[in-house]
C-alpha beads as a LAMMPS data file, in Angstrom:
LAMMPS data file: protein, C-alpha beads

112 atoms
111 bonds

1 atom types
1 bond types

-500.0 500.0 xlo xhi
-500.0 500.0 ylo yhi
-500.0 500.0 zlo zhi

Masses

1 110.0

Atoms # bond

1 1 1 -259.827 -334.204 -315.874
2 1 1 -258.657 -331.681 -313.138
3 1 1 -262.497 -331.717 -311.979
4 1 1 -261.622 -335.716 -310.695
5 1 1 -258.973 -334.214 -308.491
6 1 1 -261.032 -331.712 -306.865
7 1 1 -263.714 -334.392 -306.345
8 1 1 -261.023 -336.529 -304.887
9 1 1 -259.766 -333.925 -302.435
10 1 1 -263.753 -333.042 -301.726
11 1 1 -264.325 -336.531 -300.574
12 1 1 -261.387 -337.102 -298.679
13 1 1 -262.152 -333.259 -296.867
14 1 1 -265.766 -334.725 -296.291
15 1 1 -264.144 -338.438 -295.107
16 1 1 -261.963 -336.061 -292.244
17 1 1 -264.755 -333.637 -291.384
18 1 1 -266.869 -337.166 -290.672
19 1 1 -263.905 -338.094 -287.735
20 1 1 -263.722 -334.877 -286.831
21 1 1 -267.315 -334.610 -285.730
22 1 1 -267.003 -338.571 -284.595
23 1 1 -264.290 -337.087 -282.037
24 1 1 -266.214 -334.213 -280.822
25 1 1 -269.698 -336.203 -280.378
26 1 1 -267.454 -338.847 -278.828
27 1 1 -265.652 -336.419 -276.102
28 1 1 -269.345 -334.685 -275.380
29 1 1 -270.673 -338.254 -274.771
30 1 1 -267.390 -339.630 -272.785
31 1 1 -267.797 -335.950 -270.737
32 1 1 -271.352 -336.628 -269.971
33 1 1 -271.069 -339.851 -269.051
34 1 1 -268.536 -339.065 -266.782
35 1 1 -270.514 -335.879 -264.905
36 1 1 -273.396 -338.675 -264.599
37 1 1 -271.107 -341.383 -263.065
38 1 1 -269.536 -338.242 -260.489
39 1 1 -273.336 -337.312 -259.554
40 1 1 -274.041 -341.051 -258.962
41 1 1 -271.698 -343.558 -257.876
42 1 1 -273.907 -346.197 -258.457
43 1 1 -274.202 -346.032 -262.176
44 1 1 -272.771 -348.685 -264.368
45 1 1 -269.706 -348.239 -266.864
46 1 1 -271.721 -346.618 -269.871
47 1 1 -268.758 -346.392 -273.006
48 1 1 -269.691 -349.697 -274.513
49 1 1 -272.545 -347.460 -276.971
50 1 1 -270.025 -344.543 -277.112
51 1 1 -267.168 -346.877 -278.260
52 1 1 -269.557 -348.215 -280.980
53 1 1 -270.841 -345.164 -282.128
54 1 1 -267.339 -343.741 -282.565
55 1 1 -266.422 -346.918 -284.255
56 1 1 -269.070 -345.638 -286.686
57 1 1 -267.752 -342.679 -287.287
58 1 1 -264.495 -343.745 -287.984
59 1 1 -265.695 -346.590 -290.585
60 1 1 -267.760 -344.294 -292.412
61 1 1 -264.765 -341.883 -292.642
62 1 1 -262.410 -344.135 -293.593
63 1 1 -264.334 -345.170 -296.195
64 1 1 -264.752 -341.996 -298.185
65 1 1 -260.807 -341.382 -297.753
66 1 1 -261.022 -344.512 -299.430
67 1 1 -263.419 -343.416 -302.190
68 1 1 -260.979 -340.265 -302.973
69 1 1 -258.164 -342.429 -303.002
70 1 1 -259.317 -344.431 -305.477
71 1 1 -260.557 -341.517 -307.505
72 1 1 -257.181 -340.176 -307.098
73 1 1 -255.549 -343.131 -308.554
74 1 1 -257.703 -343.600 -311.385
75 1 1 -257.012 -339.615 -312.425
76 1 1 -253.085 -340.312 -311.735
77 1 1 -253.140 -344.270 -313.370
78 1 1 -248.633 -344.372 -312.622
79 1 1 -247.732 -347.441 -310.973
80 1 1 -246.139 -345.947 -308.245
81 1 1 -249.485 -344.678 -307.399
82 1 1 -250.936 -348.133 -307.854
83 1 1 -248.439 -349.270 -305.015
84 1 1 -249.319 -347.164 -303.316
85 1 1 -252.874 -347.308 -302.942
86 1 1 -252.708 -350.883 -302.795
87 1 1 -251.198 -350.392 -299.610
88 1 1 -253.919 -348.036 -298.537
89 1 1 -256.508 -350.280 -298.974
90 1 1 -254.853 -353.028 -297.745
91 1 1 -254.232 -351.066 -293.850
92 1 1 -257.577 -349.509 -293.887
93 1 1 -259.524 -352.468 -294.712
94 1 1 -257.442 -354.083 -292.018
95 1 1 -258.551 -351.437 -289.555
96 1 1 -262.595 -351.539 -290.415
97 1 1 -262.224 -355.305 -290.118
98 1 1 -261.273 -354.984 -286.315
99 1 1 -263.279 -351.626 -285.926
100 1 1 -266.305 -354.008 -287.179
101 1 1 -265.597 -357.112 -285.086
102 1 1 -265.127 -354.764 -281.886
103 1 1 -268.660 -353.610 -282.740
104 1 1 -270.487 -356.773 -283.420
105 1 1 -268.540 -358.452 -280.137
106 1 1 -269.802 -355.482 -277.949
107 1 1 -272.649 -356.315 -276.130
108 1 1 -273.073 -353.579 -274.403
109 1 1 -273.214 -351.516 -277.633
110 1 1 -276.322 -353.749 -278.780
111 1 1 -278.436 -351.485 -276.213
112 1 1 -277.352 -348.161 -277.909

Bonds

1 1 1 2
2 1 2 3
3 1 3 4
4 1 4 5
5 1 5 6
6 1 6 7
7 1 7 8
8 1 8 9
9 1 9 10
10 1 10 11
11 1 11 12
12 1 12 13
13 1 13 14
14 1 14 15
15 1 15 16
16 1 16 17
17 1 17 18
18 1 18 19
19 1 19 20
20 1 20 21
21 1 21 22
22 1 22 23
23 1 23 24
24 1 24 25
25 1 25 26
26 1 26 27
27 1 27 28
28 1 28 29
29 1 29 30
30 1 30 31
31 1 31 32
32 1 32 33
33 1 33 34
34 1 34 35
35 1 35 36
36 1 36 37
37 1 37 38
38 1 38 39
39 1 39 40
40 1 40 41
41 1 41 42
42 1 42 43
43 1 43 44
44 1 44 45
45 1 45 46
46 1 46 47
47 1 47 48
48 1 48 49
49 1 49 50
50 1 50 51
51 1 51 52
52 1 52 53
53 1 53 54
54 1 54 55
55 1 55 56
56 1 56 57
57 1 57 58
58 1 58 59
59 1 59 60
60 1 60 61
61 1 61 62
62 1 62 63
63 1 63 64
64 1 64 65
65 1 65 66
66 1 66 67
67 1 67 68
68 1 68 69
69 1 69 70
70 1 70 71
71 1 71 72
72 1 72 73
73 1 73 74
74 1 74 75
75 1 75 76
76 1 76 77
77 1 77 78
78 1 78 79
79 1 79 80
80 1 80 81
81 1 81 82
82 1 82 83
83 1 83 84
84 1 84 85
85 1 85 86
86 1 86 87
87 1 87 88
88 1 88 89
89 1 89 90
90 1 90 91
91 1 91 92
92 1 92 93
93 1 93 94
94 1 94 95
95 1 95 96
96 1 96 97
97 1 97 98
98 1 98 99
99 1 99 100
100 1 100 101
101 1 101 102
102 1 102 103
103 1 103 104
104 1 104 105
105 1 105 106
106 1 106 107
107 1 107 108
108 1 108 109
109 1 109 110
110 1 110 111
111 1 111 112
C-alpha cells in the first residue's frame, strides 16, 4: 500500500506545479497588460480575464491537493488524520466557493 502514498504525493506535486504555472501565466499576462496600458494611455483596465483565469488555476490546483489528501487519508485511516482532513476540506472548499463566485460575478471576465 506504499504505492497509494506515492500517488498521493504525485497528485499533490501535480496540484502545486498547476499554481505554479497559474502564477507565472498570471505575472506574464499582468506584465503585458501593463507594457500595453504604458504604450497607450487610453486603454481600459484589462485584469478582470487575468483575475479569472488565475482563479482557474488556483481551483483546479486546489482540487488535486484535495484528491491526494484524501488518498492520503484513506492509506493512513487514524482519526487524527480524519480531523485533520476534515479541516482541509472544510477551508479549501471555503476558498473555491469565493474563488467561484468572484468568477461568475466578474463581468469583465465573461469576455475572456
Amino acid at each position: 500500500m506504499e504505492v497509494l502514498n506515492y500517488i498521493a504525493q504525485a497528485i499533490s506535486i501535480a496540484g502545486s506545479v498547476i499554481i505554479i504555472w497559474g502564477v507565472l501565466i498570471t505575472v506574464f499576462n499582468f506584465l503585458k497588460n501593463e507594457k500595453d496600458k504604458l504604450a497607450n494611455i487610453k486603454l481600459p483596465n484589462n485584469s478582470g480575464p487575468i483575475r479569472y483565469q488565475f482563479s482557474g488555476y488556483l481551483i483546479l490546483g486546489l482540487d488535486f491537493m484535495l484528491a491526494a489528501d484524501i488518498i492520503h487519508t484513506i492509506h493512513n485511516p487514524v482519526l487524527n488524520e480524519l480531523y485533520v482532513l476534515a479541516m482541509i476540506v472544510g477551508i479549501r472548499s471555503v476558498i473555491n466557493f469565493f474563488l467561484v463566485k468572484e468568477m461568475g460575478s466578474s463581468e469583465s471576465a465573461k469576455t475572456f
